[in-house]
C-alpha positions as CSV (number, residue, x, y, z in Angstrom):
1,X,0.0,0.0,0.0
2,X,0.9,3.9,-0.5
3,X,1.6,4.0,3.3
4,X,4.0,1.2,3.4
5,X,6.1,2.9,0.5
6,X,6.3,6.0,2.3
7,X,7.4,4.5,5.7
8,X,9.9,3.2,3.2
9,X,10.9,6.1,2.2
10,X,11.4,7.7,5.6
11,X,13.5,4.4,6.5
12,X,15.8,4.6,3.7
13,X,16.3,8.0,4.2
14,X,17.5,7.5,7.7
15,X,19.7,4.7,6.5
16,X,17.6,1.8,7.7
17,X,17.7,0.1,4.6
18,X,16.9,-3.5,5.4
19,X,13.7,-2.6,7.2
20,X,13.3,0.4,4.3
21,X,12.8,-3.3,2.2
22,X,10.8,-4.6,4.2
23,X,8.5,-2.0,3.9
24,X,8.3,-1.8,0.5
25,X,8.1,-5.5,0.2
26,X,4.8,-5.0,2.4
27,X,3.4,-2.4,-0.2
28,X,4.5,-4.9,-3.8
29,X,1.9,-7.4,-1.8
30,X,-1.1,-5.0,-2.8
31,X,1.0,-3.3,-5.4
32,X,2.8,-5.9,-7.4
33,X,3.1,-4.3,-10.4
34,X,4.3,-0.6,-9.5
35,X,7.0,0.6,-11.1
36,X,8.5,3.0,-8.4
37,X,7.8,0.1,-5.4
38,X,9.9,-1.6,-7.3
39,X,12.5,0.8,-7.7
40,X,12.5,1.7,-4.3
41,X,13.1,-1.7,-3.0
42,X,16.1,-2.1,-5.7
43,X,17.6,1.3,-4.3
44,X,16.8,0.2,-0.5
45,X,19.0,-3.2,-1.6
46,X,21.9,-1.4,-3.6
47,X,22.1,0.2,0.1
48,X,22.5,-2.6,2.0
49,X,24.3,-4.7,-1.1
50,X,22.2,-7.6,-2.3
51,X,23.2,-7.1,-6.4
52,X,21.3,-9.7,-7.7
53,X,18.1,-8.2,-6.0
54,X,18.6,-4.6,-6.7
55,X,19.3,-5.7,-10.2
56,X,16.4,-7.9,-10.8
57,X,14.0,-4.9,-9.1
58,X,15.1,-2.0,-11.3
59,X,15.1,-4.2,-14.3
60,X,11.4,-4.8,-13.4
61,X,10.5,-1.4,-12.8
62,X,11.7,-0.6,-15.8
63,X,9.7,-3.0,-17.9
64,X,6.3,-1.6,-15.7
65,X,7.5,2.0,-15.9
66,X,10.1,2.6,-18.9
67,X,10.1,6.4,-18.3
68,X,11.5,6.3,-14.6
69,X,14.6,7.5,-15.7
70,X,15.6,7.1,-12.2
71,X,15.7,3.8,-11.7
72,X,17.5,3.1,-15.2
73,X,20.1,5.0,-14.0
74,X,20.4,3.2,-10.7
75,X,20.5,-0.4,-12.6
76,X,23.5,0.9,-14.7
77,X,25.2,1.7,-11.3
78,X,24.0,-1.2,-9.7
79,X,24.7,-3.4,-12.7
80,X,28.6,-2.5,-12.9
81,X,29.5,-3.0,-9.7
């Protein structure tokens, strides 16, 4: 739901980024096809370093939202490193 993403939102911005997840793994059970969920929860794990996860989100969120700029940026980051 909206208000899980934007507990994680204030979570990730206070650098609680596993529970900053966790949150927006609550709001992709009601949401599962919402572009910036996804890309959310691919930023929260680039933060606390699960690749493969970040990487599989953003690419997601990218096929459901092709103009979030945003999160192609944060695969091509997340992707090379």
């Amino acid at each position: 739901m909206k208000a899980d993403i934007g507990r994680g939102l204030v979570l990730e911005a206070a650098g609680r980024h596993e529970e900053a997840s966790a949150a927006f793994e609550a709001a992709l059970g009601a949401l599962t096809n919402d572009g910036t969920a996804l890309y959310n929860r691919g930023l929260a794990f680039v933060n606390f370093e699960p690749w493969d996860r970040a990487v599989s989100d953003l690419r997601r969120a990218i096929d459901l939202t092709p103009s979030l700029v945003e999160a192609q940026n944060a695969l091509a980051w997340a992707a090379g490193v």
